[in-house]
C-alpha positions in Angstrom: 40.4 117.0 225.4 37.5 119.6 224.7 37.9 123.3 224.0 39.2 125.5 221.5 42.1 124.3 219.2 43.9 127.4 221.2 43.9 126.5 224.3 42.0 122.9 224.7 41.1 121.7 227.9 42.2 118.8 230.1 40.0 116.4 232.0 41.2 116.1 235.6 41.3 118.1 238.4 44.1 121.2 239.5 46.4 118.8 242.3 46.5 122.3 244.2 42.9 123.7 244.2 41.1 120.5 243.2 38.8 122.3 240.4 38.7 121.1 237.2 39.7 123.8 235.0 43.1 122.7 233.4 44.3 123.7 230.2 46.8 123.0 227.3 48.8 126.4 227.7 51.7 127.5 225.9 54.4 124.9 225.2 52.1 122.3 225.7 52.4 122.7 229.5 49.4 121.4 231.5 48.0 124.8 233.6 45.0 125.8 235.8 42.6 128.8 234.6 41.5 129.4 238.2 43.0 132.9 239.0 42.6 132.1 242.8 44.7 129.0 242.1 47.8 129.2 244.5 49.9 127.3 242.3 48.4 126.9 238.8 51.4 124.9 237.1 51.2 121.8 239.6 50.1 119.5 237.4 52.5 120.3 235.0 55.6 120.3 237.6 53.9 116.7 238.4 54.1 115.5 235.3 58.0 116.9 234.8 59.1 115.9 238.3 57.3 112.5 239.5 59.3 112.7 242.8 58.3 116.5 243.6 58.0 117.4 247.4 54.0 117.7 246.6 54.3 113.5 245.0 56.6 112.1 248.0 54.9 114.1 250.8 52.0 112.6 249.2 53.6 109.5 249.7 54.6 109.6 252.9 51.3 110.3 254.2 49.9 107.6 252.5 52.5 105.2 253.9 51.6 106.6 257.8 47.9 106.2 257.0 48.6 102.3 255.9 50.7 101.5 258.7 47.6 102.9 261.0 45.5 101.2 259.3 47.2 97.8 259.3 48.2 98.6 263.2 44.1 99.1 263.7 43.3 95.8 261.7 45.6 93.8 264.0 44.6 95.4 267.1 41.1 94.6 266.1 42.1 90.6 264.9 44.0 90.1 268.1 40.8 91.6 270.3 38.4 89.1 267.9 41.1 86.6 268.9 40.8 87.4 272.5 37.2 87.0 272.5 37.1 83.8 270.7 39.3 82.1 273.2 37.5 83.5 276.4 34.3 82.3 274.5 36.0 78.9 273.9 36.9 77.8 277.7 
């Protein structure tokens, strides 16, 4: 951490507006300077509530972009296949 002993910044970046402006704010609760920021305390409410609609939404998103991924890959290996037993006859 960097900053004045008052309010020391964080290194990382704000989960809701992506800058890199956190701060140690009062109580020790991780906070966003960005006064645009829509929702300056989400990386604190992260760190308080691992399983927070922004964490498992996350989540789930990544889970639907692995099964398309691994859906593409086997599309793919079973076109390769395709080709390699048309090429083979």
């Amino acid at each position: 951490m960097t900053g004045t002993s008052s309010n020391p910044t964080v290194q990382g970046y704000c989960p809701t507006c992506r800058n890199s402006s956190l701060f140690l704010g009062n109580g020790g609760h991780v906070t966003c300077a960005r006064i645009d920021c829509p929702n300056p305390c989400a990386a604190d409410d992260l760190l308080h509530s691992p399983t927070s609609p922004l964490v498992t939404g996350t989540l789930k998103q990544l889970a639907a972009a692995i099964v398309e991924t691994v859906d593409r890959l086997n599309d793919h290996t079973n076109a390769v296949k395709q080709a390699v037993d048309r090429s083979t006859r």
